[in-house]
DSSP file (Angstrom, degrees, kcal/mol; ACC not computed):
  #  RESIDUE AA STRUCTURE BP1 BP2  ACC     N-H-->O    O-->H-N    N-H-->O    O-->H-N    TCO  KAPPA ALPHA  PHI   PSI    X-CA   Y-CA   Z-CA
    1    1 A X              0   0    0      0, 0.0     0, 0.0     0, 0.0     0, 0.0   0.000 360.0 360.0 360.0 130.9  -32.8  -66.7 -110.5
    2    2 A X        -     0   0    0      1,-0.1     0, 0.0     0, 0.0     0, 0.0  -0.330 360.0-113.8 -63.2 137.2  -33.2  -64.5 -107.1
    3    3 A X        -     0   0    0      1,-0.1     2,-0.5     0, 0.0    -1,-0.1  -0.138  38.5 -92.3 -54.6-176.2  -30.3  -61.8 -107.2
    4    4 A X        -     0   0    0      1,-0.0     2,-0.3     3,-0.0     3,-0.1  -0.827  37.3-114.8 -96.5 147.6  -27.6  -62.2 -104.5
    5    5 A X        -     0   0    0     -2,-0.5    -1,-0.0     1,-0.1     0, 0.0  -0.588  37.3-123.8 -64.5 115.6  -28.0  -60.2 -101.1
    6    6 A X        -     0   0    0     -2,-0.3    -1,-0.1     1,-0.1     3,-0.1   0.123  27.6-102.6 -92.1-160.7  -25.1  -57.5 -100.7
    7    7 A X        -     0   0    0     -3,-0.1    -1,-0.1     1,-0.1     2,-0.1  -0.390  49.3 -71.1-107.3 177.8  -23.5  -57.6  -98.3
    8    8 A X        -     0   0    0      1,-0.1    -1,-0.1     2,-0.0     0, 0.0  -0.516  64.5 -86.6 -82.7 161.0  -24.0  -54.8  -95.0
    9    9 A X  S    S+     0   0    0     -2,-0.1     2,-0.1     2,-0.1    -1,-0.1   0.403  86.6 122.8 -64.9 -16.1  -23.0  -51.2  -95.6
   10   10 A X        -     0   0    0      1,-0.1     2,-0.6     3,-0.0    -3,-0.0  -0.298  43.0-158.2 -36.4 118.2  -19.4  -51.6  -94.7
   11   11 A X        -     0   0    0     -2,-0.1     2,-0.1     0, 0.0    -2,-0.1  -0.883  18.4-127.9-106.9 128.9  -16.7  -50.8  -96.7
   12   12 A X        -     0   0    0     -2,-0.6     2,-0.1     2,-0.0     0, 0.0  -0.383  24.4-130.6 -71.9 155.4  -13.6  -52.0  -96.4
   13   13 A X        -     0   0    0     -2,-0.1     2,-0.5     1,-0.0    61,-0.0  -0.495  22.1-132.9 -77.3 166.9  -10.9  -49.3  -96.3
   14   14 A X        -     0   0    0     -2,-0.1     2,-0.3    59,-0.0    59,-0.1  -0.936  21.0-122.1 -99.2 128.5   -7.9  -49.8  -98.8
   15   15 A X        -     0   0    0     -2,-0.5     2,-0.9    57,-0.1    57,-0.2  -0.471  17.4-112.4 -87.1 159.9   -4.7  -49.4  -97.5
   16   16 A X     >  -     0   0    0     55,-2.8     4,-0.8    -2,-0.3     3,-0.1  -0.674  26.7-158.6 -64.3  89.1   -2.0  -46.8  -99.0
   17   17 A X  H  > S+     0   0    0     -2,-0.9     4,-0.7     1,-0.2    -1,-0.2   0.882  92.8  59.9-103.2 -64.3    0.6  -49.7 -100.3
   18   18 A X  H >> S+     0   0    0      1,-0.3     3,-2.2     2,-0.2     4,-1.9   0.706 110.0  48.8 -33.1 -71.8    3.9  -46.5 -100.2
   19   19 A X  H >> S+     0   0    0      1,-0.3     4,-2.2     2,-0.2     3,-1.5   0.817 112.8  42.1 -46.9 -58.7    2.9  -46.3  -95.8
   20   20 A X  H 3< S+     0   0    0     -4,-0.8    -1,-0.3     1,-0.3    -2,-0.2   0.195 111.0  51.0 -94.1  38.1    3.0  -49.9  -95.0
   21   21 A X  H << S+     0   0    0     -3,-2.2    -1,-0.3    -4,-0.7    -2,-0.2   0.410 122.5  38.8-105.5 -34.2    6.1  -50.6  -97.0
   22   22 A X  H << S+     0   0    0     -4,-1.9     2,-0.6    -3,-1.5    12,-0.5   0.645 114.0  65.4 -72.5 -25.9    7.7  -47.3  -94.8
   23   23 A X     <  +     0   0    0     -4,-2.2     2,-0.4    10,-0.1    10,-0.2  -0.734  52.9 175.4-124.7 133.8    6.0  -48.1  -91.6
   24   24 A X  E     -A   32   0A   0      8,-6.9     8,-2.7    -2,-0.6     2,-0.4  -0.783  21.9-139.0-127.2 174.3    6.1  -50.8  -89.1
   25   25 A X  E     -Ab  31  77A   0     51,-0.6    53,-1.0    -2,-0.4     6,-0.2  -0.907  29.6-133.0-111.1 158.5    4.3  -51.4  -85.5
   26   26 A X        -     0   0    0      4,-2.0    52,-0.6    -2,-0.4    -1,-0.1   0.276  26.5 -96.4 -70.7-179.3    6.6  -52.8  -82.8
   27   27 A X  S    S+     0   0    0     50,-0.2    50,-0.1     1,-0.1    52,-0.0   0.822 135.0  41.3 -78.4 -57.1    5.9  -55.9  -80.3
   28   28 A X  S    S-     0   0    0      1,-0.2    -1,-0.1    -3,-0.1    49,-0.0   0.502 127.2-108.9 -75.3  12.7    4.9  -53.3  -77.8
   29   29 A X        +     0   0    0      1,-0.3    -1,-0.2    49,-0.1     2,-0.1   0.727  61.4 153.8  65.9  38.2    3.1  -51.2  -80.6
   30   30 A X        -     0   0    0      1,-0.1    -4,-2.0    28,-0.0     2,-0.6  -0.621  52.7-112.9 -83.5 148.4    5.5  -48.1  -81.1
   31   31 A X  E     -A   25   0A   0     28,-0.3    28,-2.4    -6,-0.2    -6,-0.2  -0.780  42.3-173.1 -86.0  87.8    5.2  -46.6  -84.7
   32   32 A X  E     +AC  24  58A   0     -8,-2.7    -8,-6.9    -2,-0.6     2,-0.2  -0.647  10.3 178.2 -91.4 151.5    8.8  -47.3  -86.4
   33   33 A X  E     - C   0  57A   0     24,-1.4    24,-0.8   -10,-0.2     2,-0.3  -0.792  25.2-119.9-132.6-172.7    9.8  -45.9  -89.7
   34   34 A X        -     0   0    0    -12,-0.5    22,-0.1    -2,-0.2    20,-0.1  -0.882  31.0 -96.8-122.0 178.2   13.4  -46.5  -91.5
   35   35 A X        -     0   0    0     18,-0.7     2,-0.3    20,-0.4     3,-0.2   0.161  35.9-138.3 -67.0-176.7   16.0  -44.0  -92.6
   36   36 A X  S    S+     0   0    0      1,-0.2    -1,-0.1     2,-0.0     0, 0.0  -0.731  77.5  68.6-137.2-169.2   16.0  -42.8  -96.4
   37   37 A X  S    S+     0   0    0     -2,-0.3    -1,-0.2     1,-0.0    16,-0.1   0.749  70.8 110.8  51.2  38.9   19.2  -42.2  -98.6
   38   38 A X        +     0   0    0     -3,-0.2     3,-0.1    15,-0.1     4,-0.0   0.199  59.1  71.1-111.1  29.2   19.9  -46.2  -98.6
   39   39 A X  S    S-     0   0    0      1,-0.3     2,-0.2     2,-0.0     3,-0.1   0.910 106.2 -20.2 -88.7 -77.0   19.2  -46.9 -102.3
   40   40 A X  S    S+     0   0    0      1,-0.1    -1,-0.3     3,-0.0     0, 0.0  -0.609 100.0  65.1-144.6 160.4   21.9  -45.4 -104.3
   41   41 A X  S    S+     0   0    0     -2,-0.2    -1,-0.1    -3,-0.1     3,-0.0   0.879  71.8 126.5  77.9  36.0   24.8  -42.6 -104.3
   42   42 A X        +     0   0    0      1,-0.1     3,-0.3    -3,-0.1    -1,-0.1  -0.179  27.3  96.4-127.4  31.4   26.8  -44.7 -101.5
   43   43 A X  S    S+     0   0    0      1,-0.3     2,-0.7     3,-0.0    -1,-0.1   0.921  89.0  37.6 -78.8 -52.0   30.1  -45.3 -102.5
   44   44 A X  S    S+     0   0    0     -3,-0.0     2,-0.3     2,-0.0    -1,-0.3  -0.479  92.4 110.6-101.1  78.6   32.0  -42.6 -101.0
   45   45 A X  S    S-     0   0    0     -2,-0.7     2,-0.3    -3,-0.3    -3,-0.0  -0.656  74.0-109.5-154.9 143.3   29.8  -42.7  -97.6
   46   46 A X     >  -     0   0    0     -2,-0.3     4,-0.7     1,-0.1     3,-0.3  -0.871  20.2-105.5-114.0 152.0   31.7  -44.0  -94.7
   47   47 A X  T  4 S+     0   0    0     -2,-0.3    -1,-0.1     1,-0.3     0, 0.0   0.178 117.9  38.9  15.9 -30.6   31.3  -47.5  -92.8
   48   48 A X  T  > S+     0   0    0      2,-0.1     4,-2.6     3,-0.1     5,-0.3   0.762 109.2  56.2-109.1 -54.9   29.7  -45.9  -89.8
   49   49 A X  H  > S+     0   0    0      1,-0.3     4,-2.1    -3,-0.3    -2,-0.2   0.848 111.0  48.5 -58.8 -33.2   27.7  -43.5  -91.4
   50   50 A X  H  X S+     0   0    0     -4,-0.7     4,-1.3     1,-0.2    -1,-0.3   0.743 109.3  48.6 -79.3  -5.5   26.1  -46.5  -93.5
   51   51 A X  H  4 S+     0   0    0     -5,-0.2    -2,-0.2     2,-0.2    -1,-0.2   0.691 105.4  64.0-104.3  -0.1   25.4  -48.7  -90.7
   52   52 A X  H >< S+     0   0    0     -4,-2.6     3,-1.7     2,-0.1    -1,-0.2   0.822  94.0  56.8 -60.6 -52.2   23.9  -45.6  -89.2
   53   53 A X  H 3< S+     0   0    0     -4,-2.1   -18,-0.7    -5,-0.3    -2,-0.2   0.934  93.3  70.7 -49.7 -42.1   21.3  -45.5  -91.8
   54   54 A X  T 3< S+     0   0    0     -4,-1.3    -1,-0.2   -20,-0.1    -2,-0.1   0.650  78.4 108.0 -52.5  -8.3   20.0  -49.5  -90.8
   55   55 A X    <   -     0   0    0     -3,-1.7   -20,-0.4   -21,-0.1     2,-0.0  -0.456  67.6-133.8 -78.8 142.2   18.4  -48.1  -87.5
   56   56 A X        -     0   0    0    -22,-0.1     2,-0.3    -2,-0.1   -22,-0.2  -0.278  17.2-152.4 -49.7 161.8   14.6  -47.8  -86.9
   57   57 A X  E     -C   33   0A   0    -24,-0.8   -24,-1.4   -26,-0.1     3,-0.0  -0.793  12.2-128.8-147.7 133.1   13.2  -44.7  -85.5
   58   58 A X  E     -C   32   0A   0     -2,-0.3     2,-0.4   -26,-0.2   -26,-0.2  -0.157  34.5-114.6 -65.6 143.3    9.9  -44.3  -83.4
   59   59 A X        -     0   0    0    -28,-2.4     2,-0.4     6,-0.0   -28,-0.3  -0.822  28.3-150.6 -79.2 128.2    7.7  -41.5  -84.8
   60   60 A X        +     0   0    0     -2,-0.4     4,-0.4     4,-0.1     3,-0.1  -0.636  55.2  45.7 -97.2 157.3    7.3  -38.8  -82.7
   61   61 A X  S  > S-     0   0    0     -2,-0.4     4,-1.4     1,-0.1     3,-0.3   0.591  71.9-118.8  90.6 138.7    4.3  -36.7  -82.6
   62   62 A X  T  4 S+     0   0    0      1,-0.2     4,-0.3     2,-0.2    -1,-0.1   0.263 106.8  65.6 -92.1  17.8    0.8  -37.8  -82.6
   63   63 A X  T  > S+     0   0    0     -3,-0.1     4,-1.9     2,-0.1    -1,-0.2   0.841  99.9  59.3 -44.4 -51.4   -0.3  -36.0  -86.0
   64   64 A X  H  > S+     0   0    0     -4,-0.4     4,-2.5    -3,-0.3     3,-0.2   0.899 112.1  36.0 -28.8 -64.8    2.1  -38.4  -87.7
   65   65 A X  H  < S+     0   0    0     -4,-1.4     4,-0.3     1,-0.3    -1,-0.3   0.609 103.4  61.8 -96.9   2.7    0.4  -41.4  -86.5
   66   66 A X  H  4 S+     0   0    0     -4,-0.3    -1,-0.3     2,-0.2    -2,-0.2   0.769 109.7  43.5 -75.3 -23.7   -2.5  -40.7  -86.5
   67   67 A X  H >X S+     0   0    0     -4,-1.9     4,-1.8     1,-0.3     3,-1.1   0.741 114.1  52.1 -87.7 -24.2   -2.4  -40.2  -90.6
   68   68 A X  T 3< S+     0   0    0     -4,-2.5     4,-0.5     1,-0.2    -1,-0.3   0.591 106.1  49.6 -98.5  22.7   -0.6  -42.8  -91.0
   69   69 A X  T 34 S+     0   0    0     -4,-0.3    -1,-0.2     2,-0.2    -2,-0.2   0.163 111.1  47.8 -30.5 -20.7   -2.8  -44.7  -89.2
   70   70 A X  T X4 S+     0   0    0     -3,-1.1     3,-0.6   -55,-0.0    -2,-0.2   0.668 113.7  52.8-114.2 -61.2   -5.7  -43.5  -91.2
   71   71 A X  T 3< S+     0   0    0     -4,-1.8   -55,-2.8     1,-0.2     2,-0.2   0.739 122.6  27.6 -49.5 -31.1   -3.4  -44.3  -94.2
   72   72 A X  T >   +     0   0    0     -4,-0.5     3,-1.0   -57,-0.2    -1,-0.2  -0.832  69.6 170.1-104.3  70.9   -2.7  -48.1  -92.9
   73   73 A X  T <  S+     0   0    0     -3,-0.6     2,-1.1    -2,-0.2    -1,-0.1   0.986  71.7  39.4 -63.0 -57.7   -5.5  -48.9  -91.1
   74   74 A X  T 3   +     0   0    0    -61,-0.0     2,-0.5     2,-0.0    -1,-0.2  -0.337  67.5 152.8 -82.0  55.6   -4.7  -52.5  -90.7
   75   75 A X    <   -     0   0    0     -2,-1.1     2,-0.2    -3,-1.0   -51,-0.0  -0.610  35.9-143.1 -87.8 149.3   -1.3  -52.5  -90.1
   76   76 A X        -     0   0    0     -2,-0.5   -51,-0.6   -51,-0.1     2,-0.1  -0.786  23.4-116.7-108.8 137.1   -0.3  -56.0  -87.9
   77   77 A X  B     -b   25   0A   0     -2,-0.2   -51,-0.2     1,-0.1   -50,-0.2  -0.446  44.6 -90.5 -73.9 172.4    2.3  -55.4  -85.4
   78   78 A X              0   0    0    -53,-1.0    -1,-0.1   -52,-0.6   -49,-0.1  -0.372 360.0 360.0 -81.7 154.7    5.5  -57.7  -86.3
   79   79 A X              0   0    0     -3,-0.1    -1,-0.2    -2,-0.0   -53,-0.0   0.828 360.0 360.0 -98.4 360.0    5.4  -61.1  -84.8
C-alpha cells in the first residue's frame, strides 16, 4: 500500500491558549484586554471601585499588538 502524500509545507501556527483567554478584537477590530485583580481578595473593595474593574481597555502601543498578535494569530473578532 502506496504511503499517503503529506500535505504542502505549511504549518499551522498554535496559538498561546493564556493571550486569547486575555485578549479580544472588537467589531471595528481594536485590541481589548480586561482589568486584573478580579479573582479574589475583594471583600473590603468598594462598589465603584469593583464595577470599575468590569471595563475593557484598548491596547495602546503597537509593540503590544503586534506580539500578541504573533501570539494569537487567529484571533476572530467577536460577532
Amino acid at each position: 500500500m502506496p504511503r499517503k502524500a503529506k500535505a504542502s509545507g505549511k504549518v499551522k501556527m498554535k496559538t498561546h491558549k493564556a493571550t486569547s483567554k486575555r485578549f479580544r478584537l472588537t467589531g471595528a477590530g481594536k485590541l481589548v484586554r480586561t482589568k486584573g485583580g478580579k479573582s479574589h481578595l475583594r471583600r473590603r473593595t468598594s462598589d465603584r471601585t469593583t464595577a470599575l474593574l468590569s471595563e475593557m481597555i484598548t491596547v495602546e502601543g503597537d509593540g503590544y499588538v503586534k506580539r500578541i498578535n504573533r501570539l494569537a494569530p487567529y484571533m476572530k473578532k467577536k460577532k
